[in-house]
C-alpha positions as protocol buffer text, in pm:
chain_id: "A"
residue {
  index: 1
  type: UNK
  ca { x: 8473 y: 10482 z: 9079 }
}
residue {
  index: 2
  type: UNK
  ca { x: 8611 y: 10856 z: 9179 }
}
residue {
  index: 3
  type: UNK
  ca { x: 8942 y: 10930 z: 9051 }
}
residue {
  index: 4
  type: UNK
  ca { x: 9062 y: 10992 z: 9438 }
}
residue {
  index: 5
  type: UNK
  ca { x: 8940 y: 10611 z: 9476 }
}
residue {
  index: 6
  type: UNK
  ca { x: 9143 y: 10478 z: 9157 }
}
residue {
  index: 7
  type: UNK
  ca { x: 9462 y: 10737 z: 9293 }
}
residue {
  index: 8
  type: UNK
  ca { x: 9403 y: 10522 z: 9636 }
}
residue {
  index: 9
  type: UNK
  ca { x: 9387 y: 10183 z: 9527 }
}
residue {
  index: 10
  type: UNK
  ca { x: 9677 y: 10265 z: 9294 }
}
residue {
  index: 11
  type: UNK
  ca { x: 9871 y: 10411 z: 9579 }
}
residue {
  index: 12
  type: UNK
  ca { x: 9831 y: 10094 z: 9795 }
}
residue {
  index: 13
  type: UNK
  ca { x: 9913 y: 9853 z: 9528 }
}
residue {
  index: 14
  type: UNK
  ca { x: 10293 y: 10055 z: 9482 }
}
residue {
  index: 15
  type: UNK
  ca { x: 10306 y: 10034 z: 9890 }
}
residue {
  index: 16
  type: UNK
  ca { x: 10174 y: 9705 z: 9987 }
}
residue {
  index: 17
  type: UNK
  ca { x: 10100 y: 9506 z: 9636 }
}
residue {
  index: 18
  type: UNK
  ca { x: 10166 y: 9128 z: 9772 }
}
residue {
  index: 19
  type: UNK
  ca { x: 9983 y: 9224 z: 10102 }
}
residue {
  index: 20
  type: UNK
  ca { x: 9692 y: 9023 z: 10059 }
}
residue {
  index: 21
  type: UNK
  ca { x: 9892 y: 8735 z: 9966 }
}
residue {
  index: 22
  type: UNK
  ca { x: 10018 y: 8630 z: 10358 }
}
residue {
  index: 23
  type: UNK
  ca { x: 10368 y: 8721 z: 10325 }
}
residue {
  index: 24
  type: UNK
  ca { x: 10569 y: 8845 z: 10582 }
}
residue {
  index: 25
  type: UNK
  ca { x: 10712 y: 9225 z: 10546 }
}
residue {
  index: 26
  type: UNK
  ca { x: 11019 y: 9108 z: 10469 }
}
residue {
  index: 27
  type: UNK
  ca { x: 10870 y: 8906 z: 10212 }
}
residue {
  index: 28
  type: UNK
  ca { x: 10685 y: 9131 z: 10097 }
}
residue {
  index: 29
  type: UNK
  ca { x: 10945 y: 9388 z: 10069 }
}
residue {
  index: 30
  type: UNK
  ca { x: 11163 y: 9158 z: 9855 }
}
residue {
  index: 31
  type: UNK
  ca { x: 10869 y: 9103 z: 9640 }
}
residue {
  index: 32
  type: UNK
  ca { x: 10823 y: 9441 z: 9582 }
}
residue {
  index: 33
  type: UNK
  ca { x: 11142 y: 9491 z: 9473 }
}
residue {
  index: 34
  type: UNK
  ca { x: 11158 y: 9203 z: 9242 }
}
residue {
  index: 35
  type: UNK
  ca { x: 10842 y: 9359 z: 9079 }
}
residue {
  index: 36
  type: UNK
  ca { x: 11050 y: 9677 z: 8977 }
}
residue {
  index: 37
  type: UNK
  ca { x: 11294 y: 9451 z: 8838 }
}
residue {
  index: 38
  type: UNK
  ca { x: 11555 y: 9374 z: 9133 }
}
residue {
  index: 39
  type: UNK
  ca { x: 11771 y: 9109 z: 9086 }
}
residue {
  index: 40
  type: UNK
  ca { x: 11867 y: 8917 z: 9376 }
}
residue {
  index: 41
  type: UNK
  ca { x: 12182 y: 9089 z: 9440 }
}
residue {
  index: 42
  type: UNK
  ca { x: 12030 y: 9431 z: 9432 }
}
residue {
  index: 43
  type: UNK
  ca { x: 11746 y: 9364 z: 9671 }
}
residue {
  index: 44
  type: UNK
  ca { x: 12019 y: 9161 z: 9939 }
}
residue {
  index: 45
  type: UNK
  ca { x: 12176 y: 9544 z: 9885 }
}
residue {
  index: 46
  type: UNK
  ca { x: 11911 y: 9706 z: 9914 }
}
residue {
  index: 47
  type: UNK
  ca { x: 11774 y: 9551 z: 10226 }
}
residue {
  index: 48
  type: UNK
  ca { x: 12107 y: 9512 z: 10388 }
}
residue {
  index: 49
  type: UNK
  ca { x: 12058 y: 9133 z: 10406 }
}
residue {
  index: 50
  type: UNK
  ca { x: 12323 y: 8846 z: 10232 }
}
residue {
  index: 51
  type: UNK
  ca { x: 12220 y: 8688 z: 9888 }
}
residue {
  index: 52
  type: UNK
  ca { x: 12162 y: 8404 z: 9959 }
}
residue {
  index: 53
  type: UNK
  ca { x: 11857 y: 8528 z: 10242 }
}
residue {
  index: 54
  type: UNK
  ca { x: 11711 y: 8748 z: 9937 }
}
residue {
  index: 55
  type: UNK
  ca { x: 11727 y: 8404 z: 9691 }
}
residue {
  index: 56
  type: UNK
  ca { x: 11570 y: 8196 z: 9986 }
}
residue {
  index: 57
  type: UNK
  ca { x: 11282 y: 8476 z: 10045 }
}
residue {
  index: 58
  type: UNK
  ca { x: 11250 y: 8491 z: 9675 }
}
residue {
  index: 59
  type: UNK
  ca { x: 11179 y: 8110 z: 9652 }
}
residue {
  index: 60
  type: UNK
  ca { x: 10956 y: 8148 z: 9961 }
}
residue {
  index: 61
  type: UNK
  ca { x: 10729 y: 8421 z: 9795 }
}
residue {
  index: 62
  type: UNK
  ca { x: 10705 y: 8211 z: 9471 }
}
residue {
  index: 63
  type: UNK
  ca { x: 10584 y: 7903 z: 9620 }
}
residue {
  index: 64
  type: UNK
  ca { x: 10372 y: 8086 z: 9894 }
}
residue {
  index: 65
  type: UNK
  ca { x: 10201 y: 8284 z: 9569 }
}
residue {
  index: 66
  type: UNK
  ca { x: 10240 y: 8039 z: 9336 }
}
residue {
  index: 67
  type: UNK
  ca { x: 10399 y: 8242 z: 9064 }
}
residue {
  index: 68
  type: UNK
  ca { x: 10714 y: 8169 z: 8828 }
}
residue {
  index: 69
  type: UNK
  ca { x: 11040 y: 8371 z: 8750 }
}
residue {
  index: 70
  type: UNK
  ca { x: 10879 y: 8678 z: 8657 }
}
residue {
  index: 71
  type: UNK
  ca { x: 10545 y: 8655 z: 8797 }
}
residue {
  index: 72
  type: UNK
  ca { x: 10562 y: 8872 z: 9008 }
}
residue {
  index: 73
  type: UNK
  ca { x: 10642 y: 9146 z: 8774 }
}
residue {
  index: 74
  type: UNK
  ca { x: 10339 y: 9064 z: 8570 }
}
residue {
  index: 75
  type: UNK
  ca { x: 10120 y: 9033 z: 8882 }
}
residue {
  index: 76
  type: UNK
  ca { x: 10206 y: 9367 z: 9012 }
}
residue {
  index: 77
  type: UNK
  ca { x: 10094 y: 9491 z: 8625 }
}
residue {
  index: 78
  type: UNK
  ca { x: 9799 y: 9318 z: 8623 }
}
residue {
  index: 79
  type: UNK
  ca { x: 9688 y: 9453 z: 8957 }
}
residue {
  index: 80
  type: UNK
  ca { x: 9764 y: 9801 z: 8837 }
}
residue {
  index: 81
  type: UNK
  ca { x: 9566 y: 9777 z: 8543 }
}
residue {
  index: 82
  type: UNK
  ca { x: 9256 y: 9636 z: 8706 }
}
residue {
  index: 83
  type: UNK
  ca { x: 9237 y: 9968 z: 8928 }
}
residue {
  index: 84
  type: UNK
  ca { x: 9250 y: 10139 z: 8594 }
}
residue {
  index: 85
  type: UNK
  ca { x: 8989 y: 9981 z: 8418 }
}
């Protein structure tokens, strides 16, 4: 694999990492954030929505994914070290 092809795949995994996992955007967006270590009252901040709409997306994403309290920040690690294998 071509180091513009690892800088790609790397690229899309920071932009869109849950994409391929059916969530919405918002969804996604929330998961992204909780990846880079959000808690819920920073992402309902951060995307202008109420707390409790960033807790209910957040149990969404888990069950939708199927990953526990800090899944998702391993999953977005493990996904970035694949591409750099």
């Amino acid at each position: 694999m071509t180091n513009d092809r690892r800088i790609d795949d790397i690229r899309h995994l920071i932009e869109d990492p849950f994409g391929d996992r059916g969530l919405t955007p918002r969804q996604a967006a929330v998961a992204r954030l909780a990846a880079f270590g959000y808690t819920t009252d920073e992402i309902a901040a951060e995307l202008g929505i109420r707390r409790a709409g960033a807790g209910s997306h957040m149990a969404n994403i888990k069950r939708r994914i199927g990953l526990g309290k800090f899944g998702l920040t391993r999953d977005l690690v493990k996904q970035i070290q694949e591409v750099l294998k």
